[in-house]
C-alpha positions in Angstrom: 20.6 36.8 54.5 22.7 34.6 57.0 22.8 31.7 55.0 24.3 34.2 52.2 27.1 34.9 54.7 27.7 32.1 55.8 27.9 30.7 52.3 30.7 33.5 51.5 32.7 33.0 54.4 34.0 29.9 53.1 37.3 29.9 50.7 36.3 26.9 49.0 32.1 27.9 47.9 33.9 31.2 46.9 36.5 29.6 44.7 33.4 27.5 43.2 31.5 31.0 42.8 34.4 32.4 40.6 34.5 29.2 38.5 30.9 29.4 37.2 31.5 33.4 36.9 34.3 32.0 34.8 32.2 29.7 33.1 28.2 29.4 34.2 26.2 26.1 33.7 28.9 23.7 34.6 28.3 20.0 36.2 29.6 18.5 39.4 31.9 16.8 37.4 33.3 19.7 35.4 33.7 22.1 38.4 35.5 19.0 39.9 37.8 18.6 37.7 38.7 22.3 37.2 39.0 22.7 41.0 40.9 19.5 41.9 37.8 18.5 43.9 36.2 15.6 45.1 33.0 15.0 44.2 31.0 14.5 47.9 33.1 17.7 49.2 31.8 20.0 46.3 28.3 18.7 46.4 28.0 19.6 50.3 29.4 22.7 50.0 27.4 23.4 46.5 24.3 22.4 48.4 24.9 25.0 50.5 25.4 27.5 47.9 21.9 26.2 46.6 20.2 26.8 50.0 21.3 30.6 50.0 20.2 31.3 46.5 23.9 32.2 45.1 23.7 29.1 42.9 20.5 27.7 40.9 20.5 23.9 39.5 18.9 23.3 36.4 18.2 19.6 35.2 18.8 18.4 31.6 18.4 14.9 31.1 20.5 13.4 33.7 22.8 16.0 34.0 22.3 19.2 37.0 23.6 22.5 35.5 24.9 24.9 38.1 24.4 28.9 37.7 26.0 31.6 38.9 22.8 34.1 40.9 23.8 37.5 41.8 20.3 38.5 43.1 21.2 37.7 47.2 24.7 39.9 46.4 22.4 42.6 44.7 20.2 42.7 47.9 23.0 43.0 49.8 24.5 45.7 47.8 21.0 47.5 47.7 20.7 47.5 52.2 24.0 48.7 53.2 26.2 50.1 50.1 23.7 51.8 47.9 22.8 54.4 50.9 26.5 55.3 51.4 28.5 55.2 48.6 27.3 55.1 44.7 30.4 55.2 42.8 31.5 51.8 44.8 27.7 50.4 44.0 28.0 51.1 40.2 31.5 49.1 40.3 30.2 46.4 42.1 26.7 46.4 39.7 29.1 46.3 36.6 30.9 43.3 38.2 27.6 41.7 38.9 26.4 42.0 35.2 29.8 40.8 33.8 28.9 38.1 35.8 25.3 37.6 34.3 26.7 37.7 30.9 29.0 34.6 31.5 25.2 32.6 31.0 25.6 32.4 27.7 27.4 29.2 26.4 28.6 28.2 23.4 27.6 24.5 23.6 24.4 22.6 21.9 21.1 24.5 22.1 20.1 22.2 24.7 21.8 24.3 27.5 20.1 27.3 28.5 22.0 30.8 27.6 20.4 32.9 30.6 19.4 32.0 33.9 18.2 34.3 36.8 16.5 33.4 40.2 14.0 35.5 42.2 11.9 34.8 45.5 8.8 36.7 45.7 6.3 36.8 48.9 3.2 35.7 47.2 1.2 33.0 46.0 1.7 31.0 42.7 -0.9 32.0 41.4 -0.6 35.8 41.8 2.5 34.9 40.2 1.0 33.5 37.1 -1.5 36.3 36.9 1.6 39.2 36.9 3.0 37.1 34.0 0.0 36.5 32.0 -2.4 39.5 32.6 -2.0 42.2 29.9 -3.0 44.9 32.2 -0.4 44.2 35.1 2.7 43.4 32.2 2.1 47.4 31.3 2.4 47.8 35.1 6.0 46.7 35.7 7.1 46.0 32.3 5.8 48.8 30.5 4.6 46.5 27.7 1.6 44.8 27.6 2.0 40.9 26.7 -1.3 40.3 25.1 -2.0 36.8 24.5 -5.0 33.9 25.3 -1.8 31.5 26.6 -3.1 28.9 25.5 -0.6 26.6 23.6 -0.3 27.0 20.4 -1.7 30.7 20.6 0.5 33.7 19.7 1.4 36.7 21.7 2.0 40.3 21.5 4.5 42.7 23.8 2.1 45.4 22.5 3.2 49.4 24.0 1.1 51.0 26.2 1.3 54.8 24.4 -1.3 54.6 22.6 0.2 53.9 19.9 -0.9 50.4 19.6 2.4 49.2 17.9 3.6 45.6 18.7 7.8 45.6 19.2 7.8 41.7 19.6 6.4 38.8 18.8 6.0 35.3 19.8 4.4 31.6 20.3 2.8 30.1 23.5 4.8 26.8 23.4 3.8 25.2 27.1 1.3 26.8 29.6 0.8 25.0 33.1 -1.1 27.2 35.4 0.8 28.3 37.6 3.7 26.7 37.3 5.1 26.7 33.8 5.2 29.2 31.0 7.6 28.3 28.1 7.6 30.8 25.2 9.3 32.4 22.4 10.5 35.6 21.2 10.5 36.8 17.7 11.2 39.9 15.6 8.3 41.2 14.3 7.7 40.3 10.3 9.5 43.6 9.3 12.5 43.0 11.2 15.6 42.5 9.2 17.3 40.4 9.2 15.0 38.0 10.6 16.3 35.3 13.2 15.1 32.3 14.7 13.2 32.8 17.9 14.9 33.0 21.1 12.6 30.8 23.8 12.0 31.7 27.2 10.7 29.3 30.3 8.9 31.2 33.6 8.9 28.0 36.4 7.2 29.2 39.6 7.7 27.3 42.7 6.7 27.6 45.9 9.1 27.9 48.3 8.3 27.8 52.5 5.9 31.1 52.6 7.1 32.7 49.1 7.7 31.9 45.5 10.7 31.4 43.7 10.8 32.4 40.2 13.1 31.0 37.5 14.0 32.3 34.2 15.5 30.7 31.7 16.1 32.6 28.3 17.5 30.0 25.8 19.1 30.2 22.1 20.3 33.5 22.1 21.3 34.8 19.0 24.3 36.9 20.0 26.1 38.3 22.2 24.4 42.0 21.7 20.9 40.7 22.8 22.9 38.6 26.0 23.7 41.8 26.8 20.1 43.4 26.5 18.6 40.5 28.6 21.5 40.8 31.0 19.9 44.4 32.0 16.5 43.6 31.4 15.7 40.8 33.5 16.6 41.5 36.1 15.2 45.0 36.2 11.7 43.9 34.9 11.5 40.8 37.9 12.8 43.3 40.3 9.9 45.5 39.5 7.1 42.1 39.4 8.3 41.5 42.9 8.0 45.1 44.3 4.3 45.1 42.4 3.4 41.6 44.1 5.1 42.7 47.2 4.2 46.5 47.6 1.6 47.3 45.2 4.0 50.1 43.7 6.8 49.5 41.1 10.4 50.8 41.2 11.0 54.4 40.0 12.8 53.4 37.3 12.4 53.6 33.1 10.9 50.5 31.8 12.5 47.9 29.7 10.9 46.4 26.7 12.1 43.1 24.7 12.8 45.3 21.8 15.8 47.1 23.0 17.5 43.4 23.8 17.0 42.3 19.7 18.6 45.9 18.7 
């Protein structure tokens, strides 16, 4: 939490923090050159950034994408404003997910269209089982995603009411135990109108005693289902890291795929 302050207290990182809400995924050389910057004095200070989790760097190619993450401010809203006064918190959450929505670029496919950073006290590999263990999905996520991931193998984001019915779809493109899950998401083969498949990458790292987790939703169809993902992430990885962390998930509703493709 000090390196989040300290990170704010400077003009210059917040001034770079309101450029990628402006516009998220930019390179050094674009937030340069929108910010009359040189290019040592933004790295040092986006470094820093880096370190306190407000920014996350994603590589494509040779290029290094900086994103906007709100989760430090979101903990920071959570310890000393959500106690005292709710009407500001609800202000400063819609800011926050105005924020999250500027992910979504209109550029080739080949730059991701969501991005959103957590650190969770556990192992990898009690990571990798919360993502990939159908009985632990219905846990936090209140849908169990059924699958063999394998690649190559399907899965299902099956609900847990007995009902049996299946509200998405998809394909295990990559699985690297337990680092790297890529998959997609699909309608189901009654949805209309049907859509290419959104595609969504789970990197787990380790970082000093925890885990940070990385998600990155790509080819998002439209703006509607940015908007679904913008809610549902976030609430569905705060709920895997109180599970890993707690044993016990939030007290709040669950969020399912489905409502993000409406």
């Amino acid at each position: 939490m000090d390196q989040v302050f300290k990170a704010l207290a400077d003009p210059t990182r917040r001034r770079l923090l309101d450029r990628l809400r402006e516009h998220n995924g930019q390179t050094l050389r674009e937030l340069c050159d929108r910010l009359d910057m040189a290019r040592q004095s933004a790295t040092q200070h986006l470094d820093i950034l880096e370190r306190a989790g407000l920014v996350t760097v994603v590589r494509r190619g040779r290029e290094r994408l900086h994103y906007l993450n709100p989760a430090p401010i979101h903990e920071i809203e959570e310890r000393w404003i959500s106690e005292f006064d709710k009407p500001r918190l609800q202000a400063i959450s819609a800011i926050k997910n105005q924020a999250e929505e500027y992910a979504m670029t209109s550029g080739s496919a080949s730059v991701p269209s969501y991005v959103y950073v957590t650190y969770i006290r556990a192992g990898a590999e009690q990571v990798w089982q919360a993502l990939t263990d159908a009985d632990l999905t219905a846990r936090y996520w209140g849908h169990a995603n059924v699958s063999d991931w394998q690649p190559g193998s399907a899965w299902e984001h099956r609900r847990v009411d007995g009902s049996g019915a299946v509200d998405v779809v998809g394909q295990v493109l990559k699985a690297e135990p337990p680092t790297r899950l890529v998959i997609t998401f699909e309608d189901t083969p009654d949805a209309q109108p049907p859509r290419d498949p959104s595609v969504v990458t789970f990197l787990v790292e380790p970082h000093e005693d925890i885990v940070r987790l990385t998600v990155t939703h790509e080819n998002l169809p439209n703006s509607e289902m940015l908007n679904g993902i913008s809610q549902g992430w976030p609430a569905v990885l705060a709920n895997l890291k109180s599970l890993l962390e707690t044993g016990e998930v939030l007290p709040q509703a669950p969020w399912s795929m489905s409502s993000s493709h409406a």
